[in-house]
GUKOLBA-731232 format. One record per residue: x, y, z negated of N, C-alpha, C in turn; chain; residue number from 1. Coordinates in pm, 1 decimal. Layout:
<rs>
+----------+----------+----------+----------+----------+----------+----------+----------+----------+-------+-----+
:      n.u :      n.v :      n.w :     ca.u :     ca.v :     ca.w :      c.u :      c.v :      c.w : chain :   n :
+----------+----------+----------+----------+----------+----------+----------+----------+----------+-------+-----+
:        X :        Y :        Z :        X :        Y :        Z :        X :        Y :        Z :     A : NUM :
...
+----------+----------+----------+----------+----------+----------+----------+----------+----------+-------+-----+
</rs>
This chain:
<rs>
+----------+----------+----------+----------+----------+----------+----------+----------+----------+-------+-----+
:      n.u :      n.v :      n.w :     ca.u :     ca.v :     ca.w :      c.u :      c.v :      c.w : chain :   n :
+----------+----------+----------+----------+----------+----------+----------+----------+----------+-------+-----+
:   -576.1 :   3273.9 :    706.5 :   -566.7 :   3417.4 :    704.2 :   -703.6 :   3482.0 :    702.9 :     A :   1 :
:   -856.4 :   3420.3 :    767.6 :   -946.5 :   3438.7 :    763.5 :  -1042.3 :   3389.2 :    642.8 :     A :   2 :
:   -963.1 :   3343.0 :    556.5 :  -1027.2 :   3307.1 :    465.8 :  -1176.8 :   3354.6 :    361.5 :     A :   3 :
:  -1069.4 :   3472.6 :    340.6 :  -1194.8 :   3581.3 :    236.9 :  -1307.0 :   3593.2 :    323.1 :     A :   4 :
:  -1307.3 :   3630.8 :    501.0 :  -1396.8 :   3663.9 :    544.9 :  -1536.4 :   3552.9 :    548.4 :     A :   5 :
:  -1450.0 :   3448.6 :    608.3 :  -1536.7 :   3307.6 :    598.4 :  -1620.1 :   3315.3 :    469.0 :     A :   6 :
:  -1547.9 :   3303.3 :    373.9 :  -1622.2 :   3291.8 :    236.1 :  -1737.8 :   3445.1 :    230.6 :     A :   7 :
:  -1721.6 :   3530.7 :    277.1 :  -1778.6 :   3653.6 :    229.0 :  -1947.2 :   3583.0 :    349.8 :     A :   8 :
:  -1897.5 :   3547.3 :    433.0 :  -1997.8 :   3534.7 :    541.0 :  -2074.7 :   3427.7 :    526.3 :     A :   9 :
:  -2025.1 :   3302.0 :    414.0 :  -2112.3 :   3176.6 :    352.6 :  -2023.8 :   3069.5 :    466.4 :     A :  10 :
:  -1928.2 :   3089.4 :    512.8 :  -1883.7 :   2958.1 :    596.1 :  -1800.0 :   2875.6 :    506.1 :     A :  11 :
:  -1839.7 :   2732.8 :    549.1 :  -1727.3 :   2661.4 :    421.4 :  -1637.5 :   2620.5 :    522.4 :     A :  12 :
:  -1501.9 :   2682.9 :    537.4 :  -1368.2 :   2637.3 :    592.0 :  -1339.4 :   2504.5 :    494.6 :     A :  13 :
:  -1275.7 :   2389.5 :    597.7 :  -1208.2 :   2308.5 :    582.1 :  -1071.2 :   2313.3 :    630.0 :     A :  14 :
:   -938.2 :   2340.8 :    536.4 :   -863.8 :   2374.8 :    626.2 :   -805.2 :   2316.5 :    677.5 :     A :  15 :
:   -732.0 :   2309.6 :    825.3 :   -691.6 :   2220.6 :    900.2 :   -587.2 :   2109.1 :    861.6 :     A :  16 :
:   -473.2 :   2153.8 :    793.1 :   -421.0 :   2074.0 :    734.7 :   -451.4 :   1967.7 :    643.4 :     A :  17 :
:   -593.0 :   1940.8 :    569.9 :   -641.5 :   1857.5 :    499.5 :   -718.3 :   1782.6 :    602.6 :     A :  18 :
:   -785.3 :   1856.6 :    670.0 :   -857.7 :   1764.9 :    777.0 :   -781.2 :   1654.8 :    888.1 :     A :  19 :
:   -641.7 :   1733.7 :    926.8 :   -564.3 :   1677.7 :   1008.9 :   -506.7 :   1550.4 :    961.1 :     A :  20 :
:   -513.0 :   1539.5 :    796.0 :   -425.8 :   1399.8 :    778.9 :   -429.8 :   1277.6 :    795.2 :     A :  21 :
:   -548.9 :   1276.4 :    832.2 :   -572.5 :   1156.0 :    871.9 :   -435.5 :   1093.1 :   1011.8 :     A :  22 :
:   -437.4 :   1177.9 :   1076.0 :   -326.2 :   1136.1 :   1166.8 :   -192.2 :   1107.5 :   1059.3 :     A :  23 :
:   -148.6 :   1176.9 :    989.1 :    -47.9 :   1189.6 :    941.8 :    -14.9 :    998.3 :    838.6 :     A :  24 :
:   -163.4 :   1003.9 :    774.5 :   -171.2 :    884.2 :    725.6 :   -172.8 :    750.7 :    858.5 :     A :  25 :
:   -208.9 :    786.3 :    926.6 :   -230.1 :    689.7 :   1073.9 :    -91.2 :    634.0 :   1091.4 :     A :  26 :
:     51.8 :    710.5 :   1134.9 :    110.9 :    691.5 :   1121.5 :    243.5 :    621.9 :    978.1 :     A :  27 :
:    207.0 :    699.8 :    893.9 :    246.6 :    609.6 :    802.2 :    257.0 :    479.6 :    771.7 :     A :  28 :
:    108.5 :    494.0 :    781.8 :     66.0 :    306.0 :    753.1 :    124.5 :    207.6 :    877.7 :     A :  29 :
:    155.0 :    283.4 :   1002.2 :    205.5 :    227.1 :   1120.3 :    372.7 :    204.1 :   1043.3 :     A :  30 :
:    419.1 :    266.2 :   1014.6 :    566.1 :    284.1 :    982.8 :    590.0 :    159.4 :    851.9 :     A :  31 :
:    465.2 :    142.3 :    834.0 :    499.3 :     79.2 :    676.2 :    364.5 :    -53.1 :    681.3 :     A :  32 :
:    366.4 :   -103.5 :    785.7 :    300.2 :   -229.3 :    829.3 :    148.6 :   -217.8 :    748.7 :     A :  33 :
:     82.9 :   -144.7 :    712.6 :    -14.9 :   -160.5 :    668.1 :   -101.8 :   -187.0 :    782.1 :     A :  34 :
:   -241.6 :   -238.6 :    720.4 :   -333.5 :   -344.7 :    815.7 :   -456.4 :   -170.8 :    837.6 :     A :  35 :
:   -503.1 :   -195.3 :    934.8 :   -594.6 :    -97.3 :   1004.8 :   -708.1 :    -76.6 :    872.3 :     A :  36 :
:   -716.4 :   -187.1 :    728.0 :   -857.5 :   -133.0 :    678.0 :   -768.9 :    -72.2 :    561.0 :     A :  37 :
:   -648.7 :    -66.8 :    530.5 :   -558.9 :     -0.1 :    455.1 :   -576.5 :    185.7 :    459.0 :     A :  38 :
:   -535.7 :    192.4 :    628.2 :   -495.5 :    268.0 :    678.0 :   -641.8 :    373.8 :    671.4 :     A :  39 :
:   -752.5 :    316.2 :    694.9 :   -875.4 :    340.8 :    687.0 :   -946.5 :    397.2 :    559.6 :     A :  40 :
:   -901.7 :    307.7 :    455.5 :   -903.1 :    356.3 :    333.3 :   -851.4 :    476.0 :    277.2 :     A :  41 :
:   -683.7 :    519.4 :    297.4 :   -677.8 :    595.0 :    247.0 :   -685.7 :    721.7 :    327.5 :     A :  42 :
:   -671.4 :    693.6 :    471.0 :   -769.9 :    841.3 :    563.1 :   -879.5 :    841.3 :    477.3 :     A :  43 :
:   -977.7 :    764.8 :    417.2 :  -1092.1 :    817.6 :    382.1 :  -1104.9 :    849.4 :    210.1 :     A :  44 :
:   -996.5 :    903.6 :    192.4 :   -980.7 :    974.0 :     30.0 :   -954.9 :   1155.3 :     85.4 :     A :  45 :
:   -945.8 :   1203.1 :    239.7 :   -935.0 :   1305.8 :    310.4 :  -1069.8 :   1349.4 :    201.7 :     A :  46 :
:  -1243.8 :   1264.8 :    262.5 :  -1340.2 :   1347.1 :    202.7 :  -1340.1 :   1366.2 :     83.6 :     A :  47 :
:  -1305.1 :   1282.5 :    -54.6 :  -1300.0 :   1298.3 :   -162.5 :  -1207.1 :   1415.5 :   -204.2 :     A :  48 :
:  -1044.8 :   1437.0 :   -129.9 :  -1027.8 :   1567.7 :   -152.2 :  -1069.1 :   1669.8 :    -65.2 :     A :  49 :
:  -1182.3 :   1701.3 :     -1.0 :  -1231.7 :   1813.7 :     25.6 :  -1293.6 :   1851.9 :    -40.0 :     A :  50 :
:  -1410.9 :   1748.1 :   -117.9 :  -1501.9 :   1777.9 :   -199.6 :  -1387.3 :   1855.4 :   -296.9 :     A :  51 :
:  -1312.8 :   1781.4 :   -383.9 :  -1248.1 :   1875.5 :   -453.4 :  -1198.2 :   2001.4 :   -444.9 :     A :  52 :
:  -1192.1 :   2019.9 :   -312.1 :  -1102.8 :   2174.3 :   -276.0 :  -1264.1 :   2242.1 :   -260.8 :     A :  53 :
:  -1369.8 :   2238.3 :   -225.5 :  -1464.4 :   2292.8 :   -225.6 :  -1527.6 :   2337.7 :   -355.1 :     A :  54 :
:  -1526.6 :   2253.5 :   -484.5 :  -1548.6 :   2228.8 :   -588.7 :  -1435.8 :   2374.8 :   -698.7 :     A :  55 :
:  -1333.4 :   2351.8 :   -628.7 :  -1221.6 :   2394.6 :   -631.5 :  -1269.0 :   2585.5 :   -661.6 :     A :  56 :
:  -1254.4 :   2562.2 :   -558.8 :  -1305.9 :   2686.1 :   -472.3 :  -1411.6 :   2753.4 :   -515.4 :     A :  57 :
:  -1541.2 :   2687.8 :   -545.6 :  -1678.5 :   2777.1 :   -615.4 :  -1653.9 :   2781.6 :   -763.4 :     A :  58 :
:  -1564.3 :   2680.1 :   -836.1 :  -1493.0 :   2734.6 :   -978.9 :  -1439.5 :   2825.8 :   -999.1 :     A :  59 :
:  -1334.7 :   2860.8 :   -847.9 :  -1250.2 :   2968.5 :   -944.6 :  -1276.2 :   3105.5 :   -811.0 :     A :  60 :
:  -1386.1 :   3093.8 :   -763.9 :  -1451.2 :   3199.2 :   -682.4 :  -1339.1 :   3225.8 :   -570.7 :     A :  61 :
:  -1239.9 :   3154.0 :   -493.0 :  -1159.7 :   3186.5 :   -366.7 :  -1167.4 :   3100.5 :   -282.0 :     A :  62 :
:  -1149.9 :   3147.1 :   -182.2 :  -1167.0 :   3057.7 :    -22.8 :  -1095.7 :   2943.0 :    -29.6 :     A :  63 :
:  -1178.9 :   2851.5 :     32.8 :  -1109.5 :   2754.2 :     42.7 :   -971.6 :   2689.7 :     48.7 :     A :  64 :
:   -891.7 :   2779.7 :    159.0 :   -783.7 :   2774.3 :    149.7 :   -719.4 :   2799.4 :     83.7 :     A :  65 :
:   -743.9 :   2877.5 :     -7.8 :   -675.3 :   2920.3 :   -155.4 :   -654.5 :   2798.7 :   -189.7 :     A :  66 :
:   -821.8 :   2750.9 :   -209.9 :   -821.9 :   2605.4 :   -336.4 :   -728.8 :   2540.5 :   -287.1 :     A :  67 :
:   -717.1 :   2495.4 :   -168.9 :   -672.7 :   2385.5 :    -64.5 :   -498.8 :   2403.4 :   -121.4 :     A :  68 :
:   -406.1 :   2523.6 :    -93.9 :   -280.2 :   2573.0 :   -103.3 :   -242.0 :   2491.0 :   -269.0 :     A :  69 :
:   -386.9 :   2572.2 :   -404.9 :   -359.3 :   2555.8 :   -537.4 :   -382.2 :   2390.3 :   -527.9 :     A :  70 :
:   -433.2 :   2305.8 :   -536.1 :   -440.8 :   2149.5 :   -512.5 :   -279.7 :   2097.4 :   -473.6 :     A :  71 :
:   -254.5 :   2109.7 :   -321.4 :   -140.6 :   2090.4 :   -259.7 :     -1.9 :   2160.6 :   -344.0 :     A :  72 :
:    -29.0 :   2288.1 :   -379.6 :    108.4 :   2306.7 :   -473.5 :    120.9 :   2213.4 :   -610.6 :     A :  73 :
:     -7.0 :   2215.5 :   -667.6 :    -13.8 :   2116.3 :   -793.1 :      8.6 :   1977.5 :   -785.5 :     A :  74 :
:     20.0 :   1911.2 :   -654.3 :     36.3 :   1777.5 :   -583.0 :    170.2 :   1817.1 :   -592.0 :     A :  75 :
:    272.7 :   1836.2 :   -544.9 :    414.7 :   1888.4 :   -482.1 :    483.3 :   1913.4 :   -654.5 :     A :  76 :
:    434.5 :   2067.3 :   -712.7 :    423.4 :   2002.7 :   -880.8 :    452.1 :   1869.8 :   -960.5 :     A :  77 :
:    331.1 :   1789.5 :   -934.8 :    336.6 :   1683.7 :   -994.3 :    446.9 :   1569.5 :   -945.8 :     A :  78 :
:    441.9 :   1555.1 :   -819.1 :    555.4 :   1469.5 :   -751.8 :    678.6 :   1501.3 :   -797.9 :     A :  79 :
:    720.4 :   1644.2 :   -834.7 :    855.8 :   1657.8 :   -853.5 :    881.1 :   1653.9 :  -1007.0 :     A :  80 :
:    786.1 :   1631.5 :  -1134.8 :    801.3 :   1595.4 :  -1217.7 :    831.6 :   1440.1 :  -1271.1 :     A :  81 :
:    762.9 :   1372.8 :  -1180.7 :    749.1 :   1266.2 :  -1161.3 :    835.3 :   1164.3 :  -1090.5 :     A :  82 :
:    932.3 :   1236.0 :  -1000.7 :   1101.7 :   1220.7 :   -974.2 :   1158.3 :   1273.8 :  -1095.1 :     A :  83 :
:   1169.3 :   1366.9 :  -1125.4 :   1297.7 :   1371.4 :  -1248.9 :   1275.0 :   1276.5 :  -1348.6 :     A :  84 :
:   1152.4 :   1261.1 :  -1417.1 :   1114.9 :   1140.6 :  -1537.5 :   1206.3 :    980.0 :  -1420.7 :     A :  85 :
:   1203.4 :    981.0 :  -1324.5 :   1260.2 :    881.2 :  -1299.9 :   1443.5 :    887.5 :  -1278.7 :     A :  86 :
:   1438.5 :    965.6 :  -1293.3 :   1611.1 :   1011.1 :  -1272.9 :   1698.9 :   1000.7 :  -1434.3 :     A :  87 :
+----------+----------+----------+----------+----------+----------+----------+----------+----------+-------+-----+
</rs>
């Protein structure tokens, strides 16, 4: 919700939900027997998409969280195209 301001003021928001996944992946890999350097690995594709949402973000001139939302809807997008081709 603070977004524009952050950006107007030079702060680079990371937004929490991208940062947080690492837990989210933590568990997964628990649920689905993966080995701790698995689990490690793909927590650490978190920085590669920040860079992108940052990247994101000074392309199309909006706060981070913008980028962050446009990424994640285009993810959600793609997944659900990608179920029907399998249906």
């Amino acid at each position: 919700r603070h977004g524009d301001i952050l950006r107007e003021r030079g702060v680079v928001y990371a937004p929490d939900y991208v940062i947080n996944a690492g837990g989210l992946v933590n568990v997964y890999g628990e649920r689905h027997d993966w080995t701790s350097e698995q689990s490690h690995a793909k927590a650490g594709e978190i920085y590669e998409t920040l860079l992108r949402i940052f990247e994101l973000a000074e392309d199309e001139g909006v706060p981070t969280n913008v980028a962050a939302d446009r990424l994640a809807e285009q993810r959600i997008a793609d997944a659900r195209r990608l179920m029907k081709s399998w249906v």
